[in-house]
N, C-alpha and C positions, 0 to 999 in steps of 0.2 A: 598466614591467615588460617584461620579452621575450618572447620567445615560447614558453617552458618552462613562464611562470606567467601567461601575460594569458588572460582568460576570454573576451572577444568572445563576448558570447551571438548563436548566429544559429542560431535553434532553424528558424527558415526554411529555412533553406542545409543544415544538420546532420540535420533531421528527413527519417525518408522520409515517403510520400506513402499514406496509406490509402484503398483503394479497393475495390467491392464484394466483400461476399462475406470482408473481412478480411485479406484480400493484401495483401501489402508491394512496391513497388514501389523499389528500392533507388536512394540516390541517388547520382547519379553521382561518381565522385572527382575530374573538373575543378571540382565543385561544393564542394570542401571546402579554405575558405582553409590556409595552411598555419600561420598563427598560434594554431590550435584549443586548447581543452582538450580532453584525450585523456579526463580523466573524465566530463565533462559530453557530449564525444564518443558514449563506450558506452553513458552513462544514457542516448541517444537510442536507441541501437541496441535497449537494455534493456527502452523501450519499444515499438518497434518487435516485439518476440518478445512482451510482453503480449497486444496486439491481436491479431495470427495464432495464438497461442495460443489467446486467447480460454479462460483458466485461470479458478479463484477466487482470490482476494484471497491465501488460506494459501500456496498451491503459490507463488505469482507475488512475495509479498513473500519468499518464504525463496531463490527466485532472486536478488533484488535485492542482499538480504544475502552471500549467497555472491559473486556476480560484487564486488561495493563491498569486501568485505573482502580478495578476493586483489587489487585491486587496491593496497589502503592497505597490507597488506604487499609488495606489490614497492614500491611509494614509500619506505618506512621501509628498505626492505634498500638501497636504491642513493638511499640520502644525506637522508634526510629524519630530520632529527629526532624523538623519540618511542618510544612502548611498539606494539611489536607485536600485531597478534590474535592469530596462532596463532604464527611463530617472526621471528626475521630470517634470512634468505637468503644464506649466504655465495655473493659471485660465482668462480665459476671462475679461476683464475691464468691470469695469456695473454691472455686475450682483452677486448675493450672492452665495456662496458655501455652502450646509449641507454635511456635511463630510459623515454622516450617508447615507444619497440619493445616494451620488457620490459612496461609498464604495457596496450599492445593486446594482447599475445600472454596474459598475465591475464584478461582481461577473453572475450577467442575463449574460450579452453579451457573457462572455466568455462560461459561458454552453450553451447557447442556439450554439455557435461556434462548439463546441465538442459534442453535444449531442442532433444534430439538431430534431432530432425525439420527443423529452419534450419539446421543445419550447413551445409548451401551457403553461405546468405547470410549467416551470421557470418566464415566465409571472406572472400566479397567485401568484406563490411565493411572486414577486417582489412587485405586486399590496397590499398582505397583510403585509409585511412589513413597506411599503409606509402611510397604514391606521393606521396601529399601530402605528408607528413613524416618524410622519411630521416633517417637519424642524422648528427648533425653531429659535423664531428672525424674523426680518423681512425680505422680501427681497430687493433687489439691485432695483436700477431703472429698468434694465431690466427682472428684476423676478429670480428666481434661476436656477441655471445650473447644468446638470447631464456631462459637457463637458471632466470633470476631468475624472471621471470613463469611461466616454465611449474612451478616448483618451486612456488611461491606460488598457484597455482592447483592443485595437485595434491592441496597440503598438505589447503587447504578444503575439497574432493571427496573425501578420502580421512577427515576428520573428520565431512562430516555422512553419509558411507554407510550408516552404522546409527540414521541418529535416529528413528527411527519414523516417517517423512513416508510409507513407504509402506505404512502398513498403511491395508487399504482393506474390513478389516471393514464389514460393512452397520448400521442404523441400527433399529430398531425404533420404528415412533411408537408412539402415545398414543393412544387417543380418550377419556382422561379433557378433562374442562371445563381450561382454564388448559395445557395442553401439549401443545407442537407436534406438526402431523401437517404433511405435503406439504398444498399450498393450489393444483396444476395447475402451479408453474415445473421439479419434477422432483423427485427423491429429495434426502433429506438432504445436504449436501455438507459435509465434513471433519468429521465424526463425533467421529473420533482425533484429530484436529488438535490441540486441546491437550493431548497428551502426547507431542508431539513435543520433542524435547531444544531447550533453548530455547537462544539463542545467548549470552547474558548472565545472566537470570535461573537460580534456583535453578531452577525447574521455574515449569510452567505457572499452575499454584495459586498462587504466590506472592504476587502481587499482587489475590489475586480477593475481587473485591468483596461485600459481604451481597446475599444473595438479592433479589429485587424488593421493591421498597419495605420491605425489611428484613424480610418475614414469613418464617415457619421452615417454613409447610407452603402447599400450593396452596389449601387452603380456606378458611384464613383468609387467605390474599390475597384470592382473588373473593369474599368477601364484606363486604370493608373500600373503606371512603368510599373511600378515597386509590385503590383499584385501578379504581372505576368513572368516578372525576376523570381518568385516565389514560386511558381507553377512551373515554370522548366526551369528547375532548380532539383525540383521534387520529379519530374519527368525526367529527367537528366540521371539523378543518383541513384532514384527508387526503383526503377523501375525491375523486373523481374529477371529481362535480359540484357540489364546492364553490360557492358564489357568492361575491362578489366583497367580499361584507359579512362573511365568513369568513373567507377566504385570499383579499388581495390578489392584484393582479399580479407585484408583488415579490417575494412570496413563493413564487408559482407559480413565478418565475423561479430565484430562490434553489433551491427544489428540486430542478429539473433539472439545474443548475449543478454541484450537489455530486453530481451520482446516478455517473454513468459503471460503470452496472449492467452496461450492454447490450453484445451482443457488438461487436468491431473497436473498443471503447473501451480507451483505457489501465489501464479498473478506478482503485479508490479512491487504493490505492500509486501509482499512477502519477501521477495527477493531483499531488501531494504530492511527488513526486519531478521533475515540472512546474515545481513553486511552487518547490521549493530551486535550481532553475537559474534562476528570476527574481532570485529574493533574491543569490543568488550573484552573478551578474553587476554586479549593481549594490554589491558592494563587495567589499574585499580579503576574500580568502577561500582556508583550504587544503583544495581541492576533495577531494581521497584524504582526508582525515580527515573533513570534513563530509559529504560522500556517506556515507560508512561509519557514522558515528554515526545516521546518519536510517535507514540501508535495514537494521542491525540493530535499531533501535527498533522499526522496522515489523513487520520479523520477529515480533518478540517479543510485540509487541501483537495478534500475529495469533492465537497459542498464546495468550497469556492470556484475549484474548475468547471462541475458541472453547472454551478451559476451563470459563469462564462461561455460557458457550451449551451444554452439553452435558455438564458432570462434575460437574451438583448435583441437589439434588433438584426444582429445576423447571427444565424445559425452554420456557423462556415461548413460548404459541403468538402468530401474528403479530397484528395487528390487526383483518385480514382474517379468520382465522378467528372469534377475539374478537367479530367486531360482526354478521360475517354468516350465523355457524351460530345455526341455531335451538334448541340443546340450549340450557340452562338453568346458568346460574352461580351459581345461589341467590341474586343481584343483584337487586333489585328498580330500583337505581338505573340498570341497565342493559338496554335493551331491542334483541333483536337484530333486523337491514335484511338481510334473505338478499337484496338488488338491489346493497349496500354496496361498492362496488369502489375501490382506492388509487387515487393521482391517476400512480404509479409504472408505463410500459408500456414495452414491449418497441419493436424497430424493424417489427414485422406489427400492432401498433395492440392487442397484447393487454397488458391489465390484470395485475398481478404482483409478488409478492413474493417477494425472496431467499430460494432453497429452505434455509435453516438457522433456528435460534430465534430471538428476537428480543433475548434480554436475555444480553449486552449488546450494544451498535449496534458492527460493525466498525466502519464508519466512525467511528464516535466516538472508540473506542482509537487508529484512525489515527491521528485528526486531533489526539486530546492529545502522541498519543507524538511527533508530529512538533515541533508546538509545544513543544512540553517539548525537545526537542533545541538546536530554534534559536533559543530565549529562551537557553539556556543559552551555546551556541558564541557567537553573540553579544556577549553579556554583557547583553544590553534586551531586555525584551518591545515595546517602543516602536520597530518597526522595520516600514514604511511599504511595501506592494507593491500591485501590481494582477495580481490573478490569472485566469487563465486556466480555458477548460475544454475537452471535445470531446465532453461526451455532445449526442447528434442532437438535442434536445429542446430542446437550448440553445447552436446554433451562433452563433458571433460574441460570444456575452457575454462578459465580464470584470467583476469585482466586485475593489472597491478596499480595502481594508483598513489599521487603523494600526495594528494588532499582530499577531503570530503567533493568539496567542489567541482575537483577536476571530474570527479568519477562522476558528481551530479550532471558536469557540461554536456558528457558525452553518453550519459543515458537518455540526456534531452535530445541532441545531434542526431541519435542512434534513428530516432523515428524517422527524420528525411531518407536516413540512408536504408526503412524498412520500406519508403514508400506511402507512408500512411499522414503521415503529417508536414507541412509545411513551418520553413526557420520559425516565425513571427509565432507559432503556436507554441517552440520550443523555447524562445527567450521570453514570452509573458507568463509563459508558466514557471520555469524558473525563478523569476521574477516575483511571482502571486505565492508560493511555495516558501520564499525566504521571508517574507512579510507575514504570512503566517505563522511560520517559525518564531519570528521575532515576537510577537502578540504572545503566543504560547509560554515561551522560557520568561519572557519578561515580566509576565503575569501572575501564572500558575505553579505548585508544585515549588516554591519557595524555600 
């Protein structure tokens, strides 16, 4: 392969450097071979504006989307076979095209769009890119043009300007039994979120799953076997002082693994968008059309969960409140621990649950829609990685996996055993995530 298409993972070399407090430390451009992928390039840079951001999973995955799609459309306008997202790019007459320039100058415009506070450092980014890897060949009479990418990233910014991401309406809880209120991590977050214009799907609802455990009202949830088998399930595995005859060490591990709750983490998306640069690396792969199939799956998973989380008739509260308020759920099967705290903390050593509902688990919709992408791009679920993490709770692990799947079960899994979520939040999101997925490859990106 040359060096237009060899992937050389050097997530080492490519990635910057996170340091207190969530600061980016940018890396330098002697440090950037010149054989790079310019996509797999930005999903660093991508990352890099997650952490300093310090977003929720909604805001941060509909960035990934936006920045992955003007890329795949400058790829598709300057020569790459394929159905466009949003148009193909005609290039200017006169002047020469580097696919490589046009594909950074993409990828700048749209973060500097979304994440106007690093505009410096997406600059820098761009400028050591631009040093490492000039355009080859000569140029055009009128010199080379960056008009593709900036067209292509205008197109996306100027499509999702009205999707409702920013409406920031407030939340009203609940203190009925069974729906959510704040638990001390902060006020509601993304409310609206699922009626945000989804990037693929018809709308938010489309894929949303039967209410918890299938019941039509909150009372006859808390008062059914199936809801109290849930709740000391999650008392039983989650909890903070577990013993060892409950929740293994493995499983303690596993939980942190998958968390990357906490601030200066990549968040969920990220880690997910981690694991398609392993996978990727390790075999041929067209990086603008796989990036873009995953980071609007993500998107979309994120609207659809929040859907589920906030646009029915129950708003499922978390575990935490579930096990350790002393109101009464008409449960006899269930007895509430006001001492009950999740095995899930922050990096100040506090105890915590994700300030939104519980049903359904983001992570879970993540982690099907991603699997659901790259089972399909693929063509096998039977595809062998070892995957990475960065939440603080679990530096240095890696966890090995022989399918997309399996890794997706047990990021889902992961939350009972963080304490924060209940099965039925992790197998409908799963669930909502693959169905997504499906909508996505089978529609778009052709």
């Amino acid at each position: 392969m040359n060096k237009r298409t060899r992937l050389g993972r050097a997530i080492a070399v490519l990635a910057a450097v996170v340091v207190g407090g969530g600061v980016v430390t940018p890396t330098p451009a002697s440090a950037i071979p010149p054989d790079f992928d310019h996509v797999v390039y930005w999903n660093d840079v991508l990352l890099d504006a997650f952490r300093t951001s310090n977003g929720p999973p909604t805001t941060l995955s509909r960035a990934g989307a936006m920045m992955h799609l003007a890329m795949y459309d400058t790829s598709i306008s300057l020569g790459r076979s394929g159905t466009p997202y949003l148009a193909r790019v005609s290039p200017i007459p006169n002047f020469s095209y580097d696919r490589d320039t046009n594909l950074d100058i993409a990828a700048h415009d749209v973060l500097r769009a979304v994440f106007p506070a690093q505009s410096a450092y997406f600059t820098t980014k761009y400028n050591e890119a631009r040093q490492a890897d000039p355009p080859i060949g000569e140029p055009g009479p009128e010199g080379w043009s960056r008009s593709v990418g900036e067209t292509a990233a205008q197109n996306i910014i100027n499509a999702r300007a009205n999707d409702r991401s920013a409406n920031n309406a407030g939340y009203t809880a609940s203190e009925a039994a069974g729906q959510w209120r704040p638990t001390g991590s902060g006020a509601a977050v993304g409310p609206n979120w699922g009626n945000v214009t989804p990037f693929a799907l018809t709308s938010g609802s489309q894929f949303r799953p039967p209410l918890p455990g299938g019941f039509s009202t909150v009372s006859a949830m808390l008062t059914s076997s199936a809801y109290a088998a849930q709740v000391n399930e999650v008392k039983r595995l989650g909890s903070a002082t577990a013993p060892a005859t409950d929740r293994n060490a493995d499983q303690t591990k596993l939980a942190f693994f998958w968390a990357n709750d906490v601030s200066g983490t990549y968040k969920p998306p990220g880690q997910l968008f981690e694991h398609t640069q392993i996978v990727a690396s390790q075999r041929t792969t067209d990086t603008p059309r796989l990036f873009a199939l995953v980071a609007m799956a993500m998107a979309d998973a994120a609207i659809a969960a929040w859907d589920a989380k906030y646009n029915t008739s129950i708003d499922l509260w978390r575990p935490e409140s579930a096990i350790a308020e002393p109101q009464s759920d008409g449960n006899s099967a269930t007895v509430p621990n006001p001492a009950w705290r999740p095995l899930s903390v922050d990096r100040n050593g506090t105890r915590f649950s994700p300030p939104f509902p519980a049903y359904v688990s983001g992570h879970a919709t993540f982690a099907g829609a991603w699997a659901g992408v790259m089972k399909r791009y693929y063509g096998t679920d039977a595809v062998g990685f070892v995957a990475t993490t960065e939440d603080p709770n679990a530096a240095g692990v890696t966890r090995s996996f022989s399918s997309f799947s399996a890794a997706a079960t047990e990021n889902a899994r992961s939350r009972v055993f963080l304490g924060v979520h209940y099965q039925w939040d992790a197998d409908a999101g799963l669930s909502t995530g693959d169905a997504v997925a499906n909508r996505v490859f089978s529609t778009y990106l052709r």
